[in-house]
N, C-alpha and C positions, 0 to 999 in steps of 0.2 A: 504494500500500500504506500500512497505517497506523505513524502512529510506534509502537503497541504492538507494530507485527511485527520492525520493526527491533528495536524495544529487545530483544524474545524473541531472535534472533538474536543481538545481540550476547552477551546470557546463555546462550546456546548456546556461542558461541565460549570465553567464559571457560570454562564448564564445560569442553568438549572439550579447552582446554589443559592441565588440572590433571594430571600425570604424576608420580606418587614413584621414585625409583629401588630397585629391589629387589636386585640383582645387577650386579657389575660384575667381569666377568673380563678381566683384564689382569697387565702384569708379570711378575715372578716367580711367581706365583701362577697361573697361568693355566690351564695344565695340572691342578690343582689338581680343578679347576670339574668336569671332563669324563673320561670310559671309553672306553679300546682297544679298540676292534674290533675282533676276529683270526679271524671265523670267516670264510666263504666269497664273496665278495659277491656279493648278492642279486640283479645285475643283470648278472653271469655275467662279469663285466671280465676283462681279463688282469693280474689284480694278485694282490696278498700284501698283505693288513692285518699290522704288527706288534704287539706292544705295547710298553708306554713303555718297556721297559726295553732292546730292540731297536731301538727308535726313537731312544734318546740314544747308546747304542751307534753307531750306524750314520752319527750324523749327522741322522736326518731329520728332530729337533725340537731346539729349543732358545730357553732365554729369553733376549736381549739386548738393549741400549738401552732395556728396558722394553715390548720387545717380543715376540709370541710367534712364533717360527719353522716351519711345519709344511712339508717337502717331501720328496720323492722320491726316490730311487736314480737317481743319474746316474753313474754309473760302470762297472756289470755289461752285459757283452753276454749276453746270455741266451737259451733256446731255446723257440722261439716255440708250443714246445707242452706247455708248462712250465706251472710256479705264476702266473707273472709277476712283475711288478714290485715291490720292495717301495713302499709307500705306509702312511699313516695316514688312519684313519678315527676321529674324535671322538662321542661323543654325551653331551652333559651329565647331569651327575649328580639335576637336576632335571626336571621335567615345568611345563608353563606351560600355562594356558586363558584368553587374552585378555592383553594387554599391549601395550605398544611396548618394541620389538627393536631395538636399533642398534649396529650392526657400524662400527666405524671402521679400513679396513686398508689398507696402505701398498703392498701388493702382489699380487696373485694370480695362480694358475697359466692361467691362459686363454688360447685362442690360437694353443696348441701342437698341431700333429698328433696325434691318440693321444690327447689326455687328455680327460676328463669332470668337470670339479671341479662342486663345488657347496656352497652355505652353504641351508642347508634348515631347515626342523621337521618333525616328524611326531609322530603320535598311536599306540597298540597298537591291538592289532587292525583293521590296515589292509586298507584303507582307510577303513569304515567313520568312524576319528574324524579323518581326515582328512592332507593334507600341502601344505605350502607350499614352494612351490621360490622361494627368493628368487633367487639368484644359483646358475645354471644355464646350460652351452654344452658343445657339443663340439667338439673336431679346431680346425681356423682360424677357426671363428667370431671375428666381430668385436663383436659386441654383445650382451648380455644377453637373455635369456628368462625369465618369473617365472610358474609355473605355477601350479594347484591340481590336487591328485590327491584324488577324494570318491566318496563309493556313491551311488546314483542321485537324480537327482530334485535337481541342482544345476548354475546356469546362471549364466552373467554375463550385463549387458547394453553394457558396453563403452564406457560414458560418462564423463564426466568425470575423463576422467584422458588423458596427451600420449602413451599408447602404444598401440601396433597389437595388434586381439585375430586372433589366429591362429585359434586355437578356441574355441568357447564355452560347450561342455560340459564342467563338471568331472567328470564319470562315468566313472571311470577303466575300465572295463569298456566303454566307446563302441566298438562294432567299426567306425562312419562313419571315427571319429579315430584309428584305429591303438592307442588305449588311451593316447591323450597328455593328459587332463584337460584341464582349459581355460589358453591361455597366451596371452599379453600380452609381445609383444617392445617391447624397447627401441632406437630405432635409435642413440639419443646414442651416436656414436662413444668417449666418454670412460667408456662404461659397462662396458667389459668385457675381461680380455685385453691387450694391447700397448700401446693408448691409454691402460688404467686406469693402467698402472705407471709409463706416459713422463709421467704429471701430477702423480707421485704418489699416485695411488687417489684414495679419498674417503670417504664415509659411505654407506653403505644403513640403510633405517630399513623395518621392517615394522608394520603398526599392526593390530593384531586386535582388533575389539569383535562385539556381538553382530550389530551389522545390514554390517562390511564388512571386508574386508581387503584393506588397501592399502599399496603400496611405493612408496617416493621414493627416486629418487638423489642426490645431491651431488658433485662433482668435488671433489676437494682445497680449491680455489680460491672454492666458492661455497657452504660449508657455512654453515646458519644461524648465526648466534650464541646462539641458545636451546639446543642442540644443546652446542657448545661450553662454552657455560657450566652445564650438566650440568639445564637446566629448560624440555626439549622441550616445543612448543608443536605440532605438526598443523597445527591451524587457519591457522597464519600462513606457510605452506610454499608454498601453491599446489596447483595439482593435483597430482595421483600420476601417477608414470610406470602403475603397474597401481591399477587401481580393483577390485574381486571382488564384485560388490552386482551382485543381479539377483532374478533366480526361485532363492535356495536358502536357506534358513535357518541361518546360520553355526553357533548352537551345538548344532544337532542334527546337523553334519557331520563339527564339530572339536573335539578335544578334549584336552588335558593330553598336551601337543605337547614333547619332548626338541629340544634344540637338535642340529645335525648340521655337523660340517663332512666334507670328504672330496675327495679328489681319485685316481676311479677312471681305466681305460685302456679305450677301446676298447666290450666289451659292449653289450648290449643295444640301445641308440643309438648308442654310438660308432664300433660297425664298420661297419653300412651306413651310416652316412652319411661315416664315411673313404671307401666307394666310391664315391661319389656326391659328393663333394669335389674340384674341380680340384685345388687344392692337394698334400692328401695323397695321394690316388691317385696320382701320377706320380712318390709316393717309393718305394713297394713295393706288392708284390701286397695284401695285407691288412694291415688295422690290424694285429694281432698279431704279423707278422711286422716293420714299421717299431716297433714300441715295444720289442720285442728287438734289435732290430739296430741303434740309434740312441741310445744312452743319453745321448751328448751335447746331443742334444735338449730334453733334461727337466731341463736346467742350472736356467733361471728357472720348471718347474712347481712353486711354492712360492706358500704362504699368508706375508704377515706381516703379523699382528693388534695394530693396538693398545690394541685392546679390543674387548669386547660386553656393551653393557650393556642391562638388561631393567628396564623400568618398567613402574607399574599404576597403574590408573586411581585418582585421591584419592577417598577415601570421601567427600569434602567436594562433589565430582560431585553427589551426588542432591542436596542443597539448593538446586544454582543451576539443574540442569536442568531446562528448558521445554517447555511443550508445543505444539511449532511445526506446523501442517499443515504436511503435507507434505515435511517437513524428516526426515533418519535420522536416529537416534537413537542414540548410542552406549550401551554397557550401563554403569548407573552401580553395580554393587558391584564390591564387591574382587574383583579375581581371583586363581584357584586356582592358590596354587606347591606344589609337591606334590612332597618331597624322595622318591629313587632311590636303591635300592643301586648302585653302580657293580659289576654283575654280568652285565648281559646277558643278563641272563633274563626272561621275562612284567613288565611292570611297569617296565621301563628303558627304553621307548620303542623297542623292538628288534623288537617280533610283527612288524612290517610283513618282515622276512625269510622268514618258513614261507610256505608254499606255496596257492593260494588253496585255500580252503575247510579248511583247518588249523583257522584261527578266522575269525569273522567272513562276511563275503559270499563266496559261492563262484564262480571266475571261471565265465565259457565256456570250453569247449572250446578248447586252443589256443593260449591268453592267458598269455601268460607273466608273474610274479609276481615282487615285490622294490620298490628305490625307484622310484618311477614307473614302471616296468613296462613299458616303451614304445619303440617305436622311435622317436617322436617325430622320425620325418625329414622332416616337413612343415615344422619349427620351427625349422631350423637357419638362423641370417641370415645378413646380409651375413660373406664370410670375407677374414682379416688372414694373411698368410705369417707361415707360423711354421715 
């Protein structure tokens, strides 16, 4: 190859580095950033979203050491045909179309029988503008799952990146795939659940441009220093645990995407695949009925964040970026932040909860509707006692 394709390259790398930080939610503040979810959930769980004001009440949030606390009712024996569990469900007061995302958190609920956490994005009128499932498992799982849920006509091809593609169609409406989009497990034992909390946690980082979307993990112990020192670089990471680049057009998929944390029970994925689970199956009949009658269980189902911070590509991008055959191309303008009433209505990153053909693409027959929509029990990996 010639030295002019190096050199393009390397002018590629630089470009791809340039990251400005836009948002940083952390601290005291935290909660600040993000909207209670109190309506129903979408995904039919055995839980109770509260709002903040329930949620500090009760215990289930709180800021300390400069950290943000999110967890669950461990206390209530409950009946299992009931509201459920109380829990919180976040979704940021902002909307985002293209960035780097990175979650730095010290703990998560994973692991546990009964629970479904997840750190997500999504777009209105779902599926249509799309969703990222970064950090996703249910019941014992032991290791990470990072999906895409998209309308038709979008594919991975499962390359360059260190993790196993499960499925590879993002067309959440696939009747082949149970309606699980396309997902990319992680086997790194330190990625999920039991292992993430005995290390410490670590960083997940999402990177959305126009031609891919890609997640990297970090354990505690092997987080970059670019990262750290608050001037994320991609390029110099290595491969991605999920690579999302194939046959689909990213910004005609995804779109001005809400940040989501949440930690639901059971639903839609979590209860058949509690039955289909050594583990939890040999604790009770049904999911529903173990996450009632076990409250002591859900002691460690807790988020603690020590940030999430969101970055955008430097306008300073288009002057270095080259034109490499064959090389992807990231998208070199700004992208779109695009402030949210914290109301939870059209516009707050919420539509994806109505029911298919409310708005947007109308399912099949049969398909059930909300976040990922899926039973997604093809997906469930290796499982940790919990």
């Amino acid at each position: 190859m010639s030295f002019l394709y190096f050199l393009a390259l390397a002018m590629f790398t630089v470009a791809e580095a340039q990251y400005s930080l836009v948002d940083d939610f952390s601290g005291a503040s935290f909660f600040d950033n993000f909207a209670f979810f109190t309506d129903g959930d979408p995904t039919h769980g055995y839980v109770q979203f509260v709002d903040e004001g329930t949620a500090q009440n009760n215990g289930l949030i709180n800021t300390k050491n400069n950290q943000a606390y999110m967890g669950v009712d461990y206390t209530s024996t409950l009946d299992p045909n009931g509201v459920g569990r109380q829990s919180v469900r976040l979704t940021s007061n902002k909307a985002y179309t293209e960035g780097l995302f990175i979650l730095d958190a010290a703990h998560m609920p994973g692991g546990i029988c009964g629970t479904w956490p997840a750190w997500w994005t999504v777009g209105g009128n779902w599926p249509n503008n799309g969703e990222i499932d970064i950090i996703e498992q249910v019941n014992s799982a032991a290791t990470d799952l990072s999906s895409l849920h998209t309308s038709d006509s979008c594919s991975i091809a499962g390359s360059g990146q260190t993790g196993t593609v499960i499925t590879g169609d993002c067309y959440q409406y696939d009747p082949a795939q149970s309606n699980s989009g396309c997902g990319i497990a992680n086997y790194d034992a330190s990625s999920y659940g039991t292992a993430f909390n005995a290390n410490g946690g670590g960083v997940y980082a999402m990177e959305w441009t126009a031609s891919w979307i890609r997640v990297y993990f970090f354990p505690r112990t092997a987080i970059p220093g670019d990262i750290t020192s608050g001037a994320p670089s991609p390029a110099g990471w290595g491969e991605p645990v999920a690579n999302f680049q194939g046959n689909c057009d990213i910004p005609s998929h995804f779109a001005s995407h809400n940040i989501v944390f949440d930690t639901t029970f059971c639903g839609d994925w979590g209860s058949p695949a509690f039955s289909s689970d050594a583990t939890c199956s040999a604790r009770a009949a049904t999911c529903n009925d173990y996450v009632a009658g076990s409250p002591a269980a859900f002691t460690d189902a807790y988020w603690t964040i020590n940030s999430v911070k969101v970055y955008e590509a430097s306008s300073a991008n288009a002057a270095l970026q080259p034109e490499v055959e064959g090389e992807p191309q990231p998208s070199t303008t700004l992208k779109t932040v695009t402030p949210v009433a914290s109301t939870g209505v059209p516009g707050h990153g919420l539509e994806f909860v109505k029911a298919p053909g409310a708005t947007g693409e109308a399912a099949p027959a049969g398909v059930v509707s909300g976040k990922s929509g899926s039973t997604k029990s093809l997906q469930q990996s290796p499982t940790a006692a919990a």
